[in-house]
C-alpha positions in Angstrom: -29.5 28.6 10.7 -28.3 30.7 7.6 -24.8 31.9 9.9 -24.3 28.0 11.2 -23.9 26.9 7.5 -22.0 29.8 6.1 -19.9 29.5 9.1 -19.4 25.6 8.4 -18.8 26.6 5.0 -16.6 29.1 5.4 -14.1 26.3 7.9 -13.8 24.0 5.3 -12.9 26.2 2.4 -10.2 27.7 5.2 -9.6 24.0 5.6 -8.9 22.8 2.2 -6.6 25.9 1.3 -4.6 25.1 3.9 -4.2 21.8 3.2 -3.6 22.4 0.0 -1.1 25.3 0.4 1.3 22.2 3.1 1.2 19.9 -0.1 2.5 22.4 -2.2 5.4 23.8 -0.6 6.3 20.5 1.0 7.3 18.6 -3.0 9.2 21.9 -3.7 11.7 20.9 -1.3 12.3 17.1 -2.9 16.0 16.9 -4.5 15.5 14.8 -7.8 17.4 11.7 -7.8 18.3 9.2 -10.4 16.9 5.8 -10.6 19.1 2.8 -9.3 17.6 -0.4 -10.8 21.2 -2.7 -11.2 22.1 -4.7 -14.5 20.0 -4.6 -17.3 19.4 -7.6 -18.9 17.8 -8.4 -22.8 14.6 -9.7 -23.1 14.7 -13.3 -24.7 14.2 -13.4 -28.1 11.8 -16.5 -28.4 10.6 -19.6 -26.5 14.1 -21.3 -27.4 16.4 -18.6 -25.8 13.3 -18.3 -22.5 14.4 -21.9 -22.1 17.9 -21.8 -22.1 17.8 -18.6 -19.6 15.6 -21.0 -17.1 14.1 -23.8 -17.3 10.5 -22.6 -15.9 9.8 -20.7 -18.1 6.0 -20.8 -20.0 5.8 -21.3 -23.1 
């Protein structure tokens, strides 16, 4: 019973390094790249200028 756990044991730690060791090497390989998020727009200044921009909006 002693060699069925150890054995058990022993396939899961093999197991989790090796899945451990594919997430490793596989984000290495990512390039970075920069962020596209189109035109940039202010943030209203108060309810006034939120109402102007579109009419829905909560204040």
């Amino acid at each position: 019973m002693k060699t069925q756990t150890r054995r058990r044991f022993l396939i899961s730690l093999g197991v989790t390094l090796g899945v451990a060791s594919l997430g490793l090497n596989g984000c290495s390989s990512i390039e970075p790249q920069p962020f596209s998020i189109g035109v940039v727009v202010k943030a209203p200044k108060g309810c006034q200028e939120l109402l102007a921009k579109d009419k829905r909006g909560d204040c």
